[in-house]
TILUM-493612 format. One record per residue: x, y, z of N, C-alpha, C in turn; residue in one letter. Coordinates in steps of 0.001 Angstrom, whole numbers, plus 500000, padded with zeros to 6 digits. Layout:
// residues N
DRENKOL   n.c1   n.c2   n.c3  ca.c1  ca.c2  ca.c3   c.c1   c.c2   c.c3 kollum
DRENKOL      X      Y      Z      X      Y      Z      X      Y      Z      A
...
END
This chain:
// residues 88
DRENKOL   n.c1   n.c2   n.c3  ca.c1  ca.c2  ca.c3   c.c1   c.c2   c.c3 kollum
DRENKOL 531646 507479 530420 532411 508608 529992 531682 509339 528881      X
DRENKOL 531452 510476 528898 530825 511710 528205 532072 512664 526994      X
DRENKOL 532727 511756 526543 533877 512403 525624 533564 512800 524437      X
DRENKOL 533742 513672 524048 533002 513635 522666 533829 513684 521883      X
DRENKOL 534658 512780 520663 535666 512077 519768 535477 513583 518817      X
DRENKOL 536834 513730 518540 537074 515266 517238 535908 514762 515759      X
DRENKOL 535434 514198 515716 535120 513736 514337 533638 513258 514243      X
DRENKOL 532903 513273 516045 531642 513751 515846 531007 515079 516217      X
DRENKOL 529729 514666 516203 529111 516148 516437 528099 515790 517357      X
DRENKOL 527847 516734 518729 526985 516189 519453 525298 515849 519572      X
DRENKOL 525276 515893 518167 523731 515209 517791 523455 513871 517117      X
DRENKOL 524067 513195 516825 524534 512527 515118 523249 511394 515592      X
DRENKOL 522302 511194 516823 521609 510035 516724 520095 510347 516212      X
DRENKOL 519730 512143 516718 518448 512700 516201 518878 512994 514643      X
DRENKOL 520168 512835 514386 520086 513433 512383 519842 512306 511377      X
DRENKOL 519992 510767 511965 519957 509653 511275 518464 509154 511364      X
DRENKOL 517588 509532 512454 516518 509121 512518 515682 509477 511574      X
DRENKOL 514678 509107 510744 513659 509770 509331 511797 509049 510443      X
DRENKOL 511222 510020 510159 509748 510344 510403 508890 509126 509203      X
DRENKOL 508629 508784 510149 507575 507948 508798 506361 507970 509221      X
DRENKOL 505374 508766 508232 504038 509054 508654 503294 507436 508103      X
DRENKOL 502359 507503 509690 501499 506492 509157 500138 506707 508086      X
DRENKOL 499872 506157 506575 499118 505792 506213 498025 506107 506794      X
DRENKOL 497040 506638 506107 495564 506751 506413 494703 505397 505666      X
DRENKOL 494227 504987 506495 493289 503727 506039 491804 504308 505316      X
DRENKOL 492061 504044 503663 491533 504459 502837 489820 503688 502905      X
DRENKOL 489309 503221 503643 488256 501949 503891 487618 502013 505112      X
DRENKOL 488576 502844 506108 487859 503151 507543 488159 502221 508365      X
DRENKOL 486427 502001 508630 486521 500317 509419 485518 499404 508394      X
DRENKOL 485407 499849 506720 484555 498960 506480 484764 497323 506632      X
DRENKOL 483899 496382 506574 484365 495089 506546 483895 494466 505246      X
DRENKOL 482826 494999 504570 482434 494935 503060 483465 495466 501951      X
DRENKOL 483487 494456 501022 484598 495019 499867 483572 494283 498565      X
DRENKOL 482971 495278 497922 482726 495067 496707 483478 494496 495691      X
DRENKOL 483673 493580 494983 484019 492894 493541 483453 493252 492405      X
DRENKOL 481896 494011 492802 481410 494244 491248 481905 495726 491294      X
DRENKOL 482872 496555 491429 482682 497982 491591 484344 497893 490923      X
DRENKOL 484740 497908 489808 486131 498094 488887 486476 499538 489438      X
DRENKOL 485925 500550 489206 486955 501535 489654 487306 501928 491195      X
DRENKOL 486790 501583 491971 486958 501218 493718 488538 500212 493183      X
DRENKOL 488024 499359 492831 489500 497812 493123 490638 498222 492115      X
DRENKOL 490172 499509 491300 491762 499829 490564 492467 500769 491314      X
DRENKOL 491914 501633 492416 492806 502364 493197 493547 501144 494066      X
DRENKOL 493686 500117 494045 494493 499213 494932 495115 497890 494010      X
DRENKOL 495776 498924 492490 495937 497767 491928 497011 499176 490890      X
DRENKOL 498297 498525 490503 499114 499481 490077 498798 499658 488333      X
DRENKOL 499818 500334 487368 499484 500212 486388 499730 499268 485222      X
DRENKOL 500057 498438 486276 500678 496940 485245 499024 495952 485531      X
DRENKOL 498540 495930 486923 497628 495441 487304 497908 494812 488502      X
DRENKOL 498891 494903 488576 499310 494134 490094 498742 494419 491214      X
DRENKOL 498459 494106 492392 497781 494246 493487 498830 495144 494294      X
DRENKOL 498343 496056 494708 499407 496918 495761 499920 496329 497194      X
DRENKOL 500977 496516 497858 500949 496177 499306 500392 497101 499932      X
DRENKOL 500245 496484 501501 499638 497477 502544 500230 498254 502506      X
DRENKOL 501727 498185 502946 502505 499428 503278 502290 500517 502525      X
DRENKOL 501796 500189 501253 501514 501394 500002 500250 502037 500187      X
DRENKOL 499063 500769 500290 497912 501375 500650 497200 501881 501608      X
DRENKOL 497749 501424 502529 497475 501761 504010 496522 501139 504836      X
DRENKOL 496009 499967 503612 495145 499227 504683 495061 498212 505695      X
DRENKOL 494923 497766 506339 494323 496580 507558 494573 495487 507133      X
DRENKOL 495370 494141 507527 495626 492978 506973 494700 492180 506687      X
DRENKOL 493166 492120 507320 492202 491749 507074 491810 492125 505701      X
DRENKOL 491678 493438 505545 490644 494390 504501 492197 494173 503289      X
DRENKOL 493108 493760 503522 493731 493521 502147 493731 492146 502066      X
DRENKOL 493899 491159 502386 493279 489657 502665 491798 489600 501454      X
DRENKOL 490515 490613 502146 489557 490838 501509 489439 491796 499587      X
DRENKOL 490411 492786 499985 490708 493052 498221 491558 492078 497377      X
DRENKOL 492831 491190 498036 492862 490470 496726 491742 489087 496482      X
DRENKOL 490944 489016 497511 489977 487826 496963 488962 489329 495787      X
DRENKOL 488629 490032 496459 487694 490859 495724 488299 491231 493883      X
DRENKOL 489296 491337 494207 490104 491669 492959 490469 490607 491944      X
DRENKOL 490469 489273 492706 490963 488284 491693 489773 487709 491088      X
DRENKOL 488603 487523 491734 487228 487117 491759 486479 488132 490427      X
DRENKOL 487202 489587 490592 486667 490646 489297 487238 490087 488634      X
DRENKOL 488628 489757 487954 489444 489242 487241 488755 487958 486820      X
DRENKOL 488453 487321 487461 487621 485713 487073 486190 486639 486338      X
DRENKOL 486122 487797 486465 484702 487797 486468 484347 488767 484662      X
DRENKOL 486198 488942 484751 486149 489971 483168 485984 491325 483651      X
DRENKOL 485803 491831 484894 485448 492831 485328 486662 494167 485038      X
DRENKOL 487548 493937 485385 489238 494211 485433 490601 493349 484880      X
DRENKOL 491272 493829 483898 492056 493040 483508 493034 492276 483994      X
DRENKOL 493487 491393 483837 494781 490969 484550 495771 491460 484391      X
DRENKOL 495950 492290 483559 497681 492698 483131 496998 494136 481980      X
DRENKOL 497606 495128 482221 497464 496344 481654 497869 496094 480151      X
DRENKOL 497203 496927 479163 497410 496707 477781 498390 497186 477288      X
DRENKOL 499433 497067 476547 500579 497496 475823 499795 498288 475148      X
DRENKOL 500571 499785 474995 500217 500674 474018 501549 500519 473034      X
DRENKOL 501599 500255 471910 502517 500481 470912 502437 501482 469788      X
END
């Protein structure tokens, strides 16, 4: 049955739906991820220092697998801080 109830409207399933653009993969297809290169590994690291998710960055589960070893390894290395500095 094709009834249409007083209290909808005959679109209501295309108005709830939202567009979600996919992410551009900021890395390509590289498979190399530098550790000695600090300002490369701070675009994938927020302003506290935390490591970003994919969904944010847009990358490949592999190639983020590969930045937090790259990132924690700078961190072991003094390269990049662990935790952003309090300004007071």
């Amino acid at each position: 049955m094709n009834a249409i109830f007083p209290m909808q409207t005959g679109s209501t399933a295309k108005q709830n739906k939202k567009i979600i653009k996919k992410k551009v993969n900021p890395l390509k297809n590289s498979r190399v991820i530098d550790y000695l290169d600090p300002k490369f590994l701070s675009r994938f690291t927020n302003d506290q220092g935390k490591i970003l998710p994919r969904r944010i960055t847009g990358v490949n589960a592999y190639q983020q697998r590969q930045l937090a070893k790259a990132i924690k390894y700078a961190r072991h290395l003094a390269l990049i801080p662990f935790v952003a500095q309090d300004i007071n």
